[in-house]
N, C-alpha and C positions, 0 to 999 in steps of 0.2 A: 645884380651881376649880369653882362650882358652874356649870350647866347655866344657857344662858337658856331661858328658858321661853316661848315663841311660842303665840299660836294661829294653827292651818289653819282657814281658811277655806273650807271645803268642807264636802260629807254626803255626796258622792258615794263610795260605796263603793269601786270598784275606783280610785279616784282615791286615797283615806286609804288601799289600799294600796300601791300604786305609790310614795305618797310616805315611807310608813312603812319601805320598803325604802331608797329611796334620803338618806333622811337618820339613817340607822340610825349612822351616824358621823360625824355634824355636830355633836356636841357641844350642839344644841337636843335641849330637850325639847318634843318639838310635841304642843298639845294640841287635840284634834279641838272642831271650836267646838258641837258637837250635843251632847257632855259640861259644856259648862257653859252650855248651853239658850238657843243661840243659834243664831235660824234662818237661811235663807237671806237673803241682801240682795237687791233685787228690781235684775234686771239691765237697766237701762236705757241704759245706754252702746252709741254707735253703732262701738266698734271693739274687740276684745279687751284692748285698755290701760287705756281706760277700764271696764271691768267688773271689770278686777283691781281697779285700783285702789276701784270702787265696796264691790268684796266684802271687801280689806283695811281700807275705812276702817270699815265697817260692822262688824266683827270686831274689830275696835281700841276703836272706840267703847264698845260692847258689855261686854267683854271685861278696858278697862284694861289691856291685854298687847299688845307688839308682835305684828302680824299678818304671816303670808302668805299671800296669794291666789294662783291662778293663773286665768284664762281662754285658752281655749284650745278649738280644734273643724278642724276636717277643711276647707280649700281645695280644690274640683276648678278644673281650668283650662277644662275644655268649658261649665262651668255658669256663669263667672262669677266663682269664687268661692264657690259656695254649698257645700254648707248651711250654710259659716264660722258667724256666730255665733248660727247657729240649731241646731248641729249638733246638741245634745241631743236636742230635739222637734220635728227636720225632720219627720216623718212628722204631728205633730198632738201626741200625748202626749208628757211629759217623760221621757226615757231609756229609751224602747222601743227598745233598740238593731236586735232582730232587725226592725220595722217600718221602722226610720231605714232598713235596709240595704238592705231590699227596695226601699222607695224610691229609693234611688241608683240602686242596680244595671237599675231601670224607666227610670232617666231617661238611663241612656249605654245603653241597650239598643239594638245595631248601630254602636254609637260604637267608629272602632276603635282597638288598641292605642295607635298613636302619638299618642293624643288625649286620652289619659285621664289627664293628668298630674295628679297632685294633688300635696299637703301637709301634715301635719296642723304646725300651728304653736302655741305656748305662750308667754305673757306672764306672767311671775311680778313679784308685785309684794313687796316686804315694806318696811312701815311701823314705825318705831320707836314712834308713838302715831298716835292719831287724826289731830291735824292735823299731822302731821308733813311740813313743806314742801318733804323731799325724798327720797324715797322714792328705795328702789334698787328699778329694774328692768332685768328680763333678757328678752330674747326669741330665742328658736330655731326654724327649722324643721325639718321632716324629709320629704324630696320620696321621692317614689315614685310610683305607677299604682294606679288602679280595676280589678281583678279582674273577669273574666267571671263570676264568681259568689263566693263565700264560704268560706273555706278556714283548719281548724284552730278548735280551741275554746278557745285561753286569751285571756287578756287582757279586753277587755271593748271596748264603741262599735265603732265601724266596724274595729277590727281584723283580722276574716276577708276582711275586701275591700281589705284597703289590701297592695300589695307593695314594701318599700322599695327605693330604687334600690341597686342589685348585690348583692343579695341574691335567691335560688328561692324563697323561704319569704314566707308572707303574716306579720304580725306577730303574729297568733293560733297560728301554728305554731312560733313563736319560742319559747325559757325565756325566764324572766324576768330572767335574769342579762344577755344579752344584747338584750333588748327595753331595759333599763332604762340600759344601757350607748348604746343606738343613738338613744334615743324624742328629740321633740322635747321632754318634760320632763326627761331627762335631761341633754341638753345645758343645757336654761334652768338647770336648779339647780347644774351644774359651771361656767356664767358668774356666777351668785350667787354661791358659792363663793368664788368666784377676788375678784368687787370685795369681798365682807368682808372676806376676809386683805389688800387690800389698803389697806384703811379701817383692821385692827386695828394693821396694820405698822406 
């Protein structure tokens, strides 16, 4: 049986790999939408559903090839909410993670434990074409707390300051075997998962 051939819509690096691990046995061939020169879609949606959905149609468009997006960014409960869908270039610039972090970590400065709840949450969208009127989507969260400071080098975005709930370990001191098993993308793409087999059944 051959492969469908999808494009990701994404350029974010530590994003294409995250998802490059986790749909390594999906039976897609996903193809990164910067390989066939296709840029970012400009994110104007006021909630994570809507920008998937913006970044899938734009990648479809584009592309001719069913798309999947994801948007997706970091909930605090002391803030609001924030930097949710600003979570990229909270600080100002696009994907300064180490600036994004500093940032946080200035704005619960004295804020204590029990207050620091956060979320990182993920909406994956995938489109069979452009105007496809009904798109599967999936959404996951993943709760945990805002760290006193920054801890472990892997992964990438606010990962050194995020601790998932029952778990010691920040998600940057994690492998990736189990980051990718726990993440709020992991989950989204085992609910995608699950509604295709049951759309193929």
């Amino acid at each position: 049986m051959n492969q469908q051939r999808i494009v990701l819509a994404s350029s974010n690096p530590g994003k294409l790999k995250e998802f490059g691990a986790l749909l390594a046995d999906s039976g897609l061939e996903v193809i990164p939408q910067a390989s066939l020169g296709i840029d970012d879609a400009e994110e104007t949606g006021l909630t994570f559903v809507e920008n998937a959905l913006l970044k899938a149609r734009h990648a479809a468009q584009a592309s001719g090839l069913p798309a999947l997006a994801d948007d997706s960014g970091l909930c605090v409960d002391h803030l609001h909410g924030a930097p949710g869908l600003y979570s990229a270039r909270y600080s100002g610039g696009h994907g300064d993670a180490a600036a994004n972090n500093a940032k946080l970590l200035r704005e619960l400065d004295g804020v204590p434990t029990a207050q620091r709840g956060a979320f990182f949450i993920c909406v994956l969208v995938l489109l069979q074409h452009a105007n496809d009127p009904a798109p599967l989507i999936a959404e996951a969260r993943w709760h945990g707390r805002i760290l006193a400071e920054g801890r472990g080098s892997g992964g990438f975005g606010y990962n050194p300051v995020f601790l998932p709930e029952g778990y010691a370990q920040s998600v940057a001191e994690m492998d990736d075997a189990l980051k990718n098993k726990l993440s709020h993308r992991g989950q989204a793409l085992a609910l995608l998962h699950a509604r295709l087999r049951e759309l193929r059944a």
